[in-house]
N, C-alpha and C positions, 0 to 999 in steps of 0.2 A: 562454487566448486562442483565438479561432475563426478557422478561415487559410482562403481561399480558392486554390486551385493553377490558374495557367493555362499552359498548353505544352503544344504540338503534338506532343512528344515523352510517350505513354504511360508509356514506364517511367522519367523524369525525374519525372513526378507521381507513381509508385508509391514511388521512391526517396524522394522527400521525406516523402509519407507517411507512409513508415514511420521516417524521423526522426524527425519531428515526433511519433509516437505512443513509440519506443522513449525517447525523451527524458524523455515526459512534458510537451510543451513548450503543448500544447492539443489542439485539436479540428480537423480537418478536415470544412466544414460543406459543401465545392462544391468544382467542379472545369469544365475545358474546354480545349477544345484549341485554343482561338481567340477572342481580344478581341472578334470581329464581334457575339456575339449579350452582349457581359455591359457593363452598367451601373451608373452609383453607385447606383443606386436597388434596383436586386436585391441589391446588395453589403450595404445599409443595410438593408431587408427580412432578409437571411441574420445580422445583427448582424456584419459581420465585422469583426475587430480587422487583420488582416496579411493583404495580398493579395499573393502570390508568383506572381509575371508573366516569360515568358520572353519577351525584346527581342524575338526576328526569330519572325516566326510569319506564316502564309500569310493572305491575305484582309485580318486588319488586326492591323498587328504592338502589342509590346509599347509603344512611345512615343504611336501612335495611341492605343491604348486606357488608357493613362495621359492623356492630354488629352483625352480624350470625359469618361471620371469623375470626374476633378481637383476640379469645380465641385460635385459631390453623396456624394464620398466623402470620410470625414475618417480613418480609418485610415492605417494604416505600408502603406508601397508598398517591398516588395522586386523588384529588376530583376534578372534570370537570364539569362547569356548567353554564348556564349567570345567574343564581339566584345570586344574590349578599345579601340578606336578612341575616340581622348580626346574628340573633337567629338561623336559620340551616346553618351557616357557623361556629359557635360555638359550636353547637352541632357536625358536624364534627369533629372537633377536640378535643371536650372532648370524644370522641368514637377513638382518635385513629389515623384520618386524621393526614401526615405530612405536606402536602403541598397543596396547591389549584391555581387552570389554570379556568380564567374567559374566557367564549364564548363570542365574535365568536374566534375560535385560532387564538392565535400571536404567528410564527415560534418561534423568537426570545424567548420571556417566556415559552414557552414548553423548548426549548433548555436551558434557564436560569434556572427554575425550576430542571428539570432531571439531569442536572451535579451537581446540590447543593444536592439532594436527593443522588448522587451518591457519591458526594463527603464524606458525612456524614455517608454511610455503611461503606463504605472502613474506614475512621476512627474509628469507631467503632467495624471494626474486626480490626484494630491494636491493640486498647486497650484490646479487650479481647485474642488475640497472646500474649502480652507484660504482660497481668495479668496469664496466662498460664505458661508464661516461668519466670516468679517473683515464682508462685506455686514450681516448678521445682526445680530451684535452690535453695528455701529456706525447701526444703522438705529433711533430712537428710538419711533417708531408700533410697534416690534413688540414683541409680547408677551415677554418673558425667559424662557429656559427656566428649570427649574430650578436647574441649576447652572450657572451664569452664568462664561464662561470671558472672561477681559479682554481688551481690544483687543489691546494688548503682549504678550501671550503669541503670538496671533494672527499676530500680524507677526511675530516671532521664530519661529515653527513655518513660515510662509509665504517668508521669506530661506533657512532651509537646505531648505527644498524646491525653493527656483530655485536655489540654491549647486548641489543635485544634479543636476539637471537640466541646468547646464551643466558641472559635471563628466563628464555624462552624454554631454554633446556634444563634449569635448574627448578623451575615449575614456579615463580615469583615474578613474571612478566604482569601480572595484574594488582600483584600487593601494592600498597600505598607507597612502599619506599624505594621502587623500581624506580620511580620517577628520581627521586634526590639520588639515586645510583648512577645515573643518566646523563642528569648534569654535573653529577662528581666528575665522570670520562670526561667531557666536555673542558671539565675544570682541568684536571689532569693534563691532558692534551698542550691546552694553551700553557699550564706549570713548565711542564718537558721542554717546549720550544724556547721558554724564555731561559730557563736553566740548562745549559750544557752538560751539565754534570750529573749523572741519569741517576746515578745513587743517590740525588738529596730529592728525597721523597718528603713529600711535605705532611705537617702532622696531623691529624684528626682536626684535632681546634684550628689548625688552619684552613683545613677543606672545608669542613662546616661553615667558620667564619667567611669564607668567601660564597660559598654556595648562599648565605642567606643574605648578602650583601648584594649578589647578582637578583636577588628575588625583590629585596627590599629599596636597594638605592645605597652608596652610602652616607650619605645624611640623614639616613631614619636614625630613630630615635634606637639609640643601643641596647635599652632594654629588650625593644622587640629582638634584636638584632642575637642579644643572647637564650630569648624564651623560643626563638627558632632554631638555632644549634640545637636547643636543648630535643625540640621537637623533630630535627633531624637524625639526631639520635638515636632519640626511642622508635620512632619510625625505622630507622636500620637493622635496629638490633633485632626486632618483628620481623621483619622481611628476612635476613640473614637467619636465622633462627626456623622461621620456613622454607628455607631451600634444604639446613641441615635436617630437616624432619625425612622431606621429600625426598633426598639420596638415601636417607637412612630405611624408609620406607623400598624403594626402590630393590637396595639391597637383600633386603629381606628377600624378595618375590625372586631374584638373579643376583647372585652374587658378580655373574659375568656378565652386567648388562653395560653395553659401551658408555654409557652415558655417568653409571656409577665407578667405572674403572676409571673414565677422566676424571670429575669432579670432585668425587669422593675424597682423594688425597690430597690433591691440587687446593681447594677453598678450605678446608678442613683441616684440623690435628686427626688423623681415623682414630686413634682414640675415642675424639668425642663422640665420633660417628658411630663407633664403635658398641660405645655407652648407651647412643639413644636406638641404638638396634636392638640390643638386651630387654629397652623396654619396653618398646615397640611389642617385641615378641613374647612376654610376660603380661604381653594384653595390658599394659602402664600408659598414661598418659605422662609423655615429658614435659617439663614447665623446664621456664628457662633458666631458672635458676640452678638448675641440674646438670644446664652444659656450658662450657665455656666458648662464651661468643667471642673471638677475634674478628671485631669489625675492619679492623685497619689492616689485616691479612687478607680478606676476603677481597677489600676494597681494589688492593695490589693486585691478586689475581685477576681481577675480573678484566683492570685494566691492560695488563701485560697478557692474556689470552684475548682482547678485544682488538689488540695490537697485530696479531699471528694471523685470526682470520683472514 
């Protein structure tokens, strides 16, 4: 990844440098102490993937100079600042902002941030590779390459690329049960084509049971067969249970952040969400037993929004 640094604070831009370089995380191709003189068009000239922008800066601050480029940069916009004030942390993001690093810097959160920014281009240029190459072979004037990859495969590699991608967004692309999420779509997919009838949505116990049938064979021995649901399970309801944190968290900091206006009501009852934002902000840790997990609603969603991508 190529990072452009802007802030008026010199040794904030040395610091991150040398994150960014002790990580391994890219390349530092620019720098500046001030939005006045930098545009999308030098940003897209520099190739940069991640421009890391301090909000309050003299001459013209960080939200200024996020709405001059907005229209000519298409890179990840990190916002830097100790202003925590929910109305210009919101307006950051309705201009565009992907991510935000509160002052004074924590290594750890710059490195946490950067790899979720990074992780989320790279899926993002999969899906548009995989929408490229769906183009491709569905376009009959063109020539066929040699080996000739089929529609259906196509779309099936193109669902769990948006599956991750909004895993990606829901902050659970690393959890343990991203993966049994993954090949649930996969399961799903193949369900849909064989049933015509788009309302018979298959049950939990059945997804599970197939998902661990595809893992184990089905000739293994049943017992395992059922101590895997069971582990698929518990593993979802973990995973599921941390995306509801992370919108919930989210919300907190913007009420109006795109990412909580989609999700939030969409995988959710807001109720629950609702609830664990009460505790959130009562400085409470939620346990799960305090929120009502709909794994089989989440499950629906992710697939029917993995569908739209």
């Amino acid at each position: 990844m190529r990072f452009f640094l802007i802030d008026d604070d010199e040794v904030i831009r040395s610091m991150l440098t040398e994150i960014i370089e002790d990580y391994d995380l890219g390349k530092v191709v620019g720098e500046a102490d001030s939005g006045a003189s930098i545009s999308g068009q030098l940003l897209e000239v520099k190739n940069v993937d991640i421009l890391l922008i301090d909000m309050l800066m003299p001459i013209r601050d960080g939200i200024q100079t996020v709405k001059a480029i907005k229209d000519d940069f298409h890179g990840k916009i990190i916002m830097i600042s100790q202003v925590e004030n929910k109305e210009m942390v919101g307006k950051a993001y309705n201009l565009g902002v992907d991510h935000y690093i509160t002052k004074p810097i924590n290594r750890n959160e710059v490195v946490s941030v950067i790899k979720n920014a990074t992780e989320h281009m790279n899926l993002r240029k999969l899906v548009r590779n995989i929408e490229n190459s769906l183009n491709i072979a569905l376009r009959p004037e063109q020539k066929q390459p040699t080996k000739i990859i089929s529609p259906e495969i196509i779309v099936r590699h193109k669902l769990i690329a948006t599956g991750e991608v909004l895993l990606s967004e829901l902050g659970i692309a690393g959890e343990k049960g991203s993966k049994d999420l993954l090949n649930i779509l996969n399961y799903l997919q193949q369900h849909e084509k064989s049933h015509h009838n788009g309302d018979d949505f298959p049950s939990l116990k059945n997804i599970f049971q197939n998902i661990a049938i595809q893992k184990f064979g089905s000739e293994h021995d049943q017992l395992a067969i059922q101590k895997e649901c069971k582990a698929i399970e518990q593993r979802l309801r973990r995973t599921v249970f941390q995306a509801l944190i992370n919108l919930a968290s989210i919300g907190i900091i913007d009420y109006a952040n795109p990412k909580f206006e989609d999700h939030a009501g969409k995988f959710f009852d807001f109720a629950e969400v609702r609830k664990v934002m009460l505790l959130l902000e009562n400085q409470e840790k939620p346990s799960m037993s305090q929120a009502h997990i709909n794994i089989k609603k989440f499950i629906k969603v992710l697939f029917i929004e993995a569908k739209k991508v």
